[in-house]
C-alpha positions in Angstrom: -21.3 -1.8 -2.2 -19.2 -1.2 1.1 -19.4 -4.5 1.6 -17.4 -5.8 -2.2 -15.0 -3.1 -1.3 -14.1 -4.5 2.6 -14.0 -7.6 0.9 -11.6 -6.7 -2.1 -8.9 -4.8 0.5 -9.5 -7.6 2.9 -8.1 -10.6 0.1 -5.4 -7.5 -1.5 -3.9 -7.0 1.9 -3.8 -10.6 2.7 -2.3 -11.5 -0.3 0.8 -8.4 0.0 0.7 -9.7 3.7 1.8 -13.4 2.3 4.1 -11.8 -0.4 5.7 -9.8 2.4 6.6 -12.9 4.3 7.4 -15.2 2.0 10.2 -12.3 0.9 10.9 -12.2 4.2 11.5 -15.8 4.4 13.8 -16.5 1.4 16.3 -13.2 2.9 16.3 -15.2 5.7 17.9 -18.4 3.8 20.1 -16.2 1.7 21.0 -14.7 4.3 20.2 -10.8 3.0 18.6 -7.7 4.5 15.8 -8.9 6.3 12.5 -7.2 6.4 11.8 -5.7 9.9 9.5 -7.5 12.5 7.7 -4.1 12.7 6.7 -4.3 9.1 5.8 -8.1 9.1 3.4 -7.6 12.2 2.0 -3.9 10.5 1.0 -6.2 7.5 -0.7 -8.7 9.8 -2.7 -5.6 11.8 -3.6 -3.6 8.7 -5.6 -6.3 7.8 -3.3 -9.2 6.7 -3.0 -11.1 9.6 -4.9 -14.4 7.0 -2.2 -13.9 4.9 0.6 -13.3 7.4 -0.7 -16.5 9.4 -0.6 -18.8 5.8 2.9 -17.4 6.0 3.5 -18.9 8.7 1.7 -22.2 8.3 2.9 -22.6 4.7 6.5 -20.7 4.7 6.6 -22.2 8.2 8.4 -18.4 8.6 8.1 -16.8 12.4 7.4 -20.0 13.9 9.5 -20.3 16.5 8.7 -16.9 17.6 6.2 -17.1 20.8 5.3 -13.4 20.2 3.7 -14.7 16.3 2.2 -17.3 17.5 0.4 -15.1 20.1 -0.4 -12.2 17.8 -1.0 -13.3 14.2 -3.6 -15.4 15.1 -5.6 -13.4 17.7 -5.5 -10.7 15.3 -6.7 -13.3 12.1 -9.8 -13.7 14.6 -10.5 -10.3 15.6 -10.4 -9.4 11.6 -12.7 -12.0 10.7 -14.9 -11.1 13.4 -15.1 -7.3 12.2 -15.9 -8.5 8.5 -18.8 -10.8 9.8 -20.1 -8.4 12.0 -20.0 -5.2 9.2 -21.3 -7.8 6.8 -24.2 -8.8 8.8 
């Protein structure tokens, strides 16, 4: 049962996580209030870091931004890692 719960808030937060930057992303081209880089990474640590790096694949949003590119990732692995290892 824990394990169909982890699972449901792991694909939720990763899909908010996308949602999150893709707003993100079309402020940025209009030119409107951005979302701040403190909430974009808090999506990616909470558990979003899947959807936050699909952001940034498919959105191509926070690419040029060596401090993504270090973090997302890293964070996408350590994730996955936990959820293999509980589900085990």
């Amino acid at each position: 049962m824990s394990g169909h719960i982890l699972i449901i808030y792991y694909l939720i937060i990763n899909i908010l996580s996308f949602i999150i930057w893709g707003i993100d992303k079309r402020r940025a081209r209009l030119h409107y209030y951005r979302i701040p880089e403190k909430v974009l990474f808090l999506s990616a640590f909470i558990g979003g870091a899947g959807g936050a790096f699909l952001g940034m694949i498919v959105l191509r949003h926070k690419t040029k931004h060596f401090i993504f590119w270090a973090t997302v990732p890293l964070l996408l692995l350590i994730q996955l890692s936990v959820i293999v290892f509980i589900l085990k």
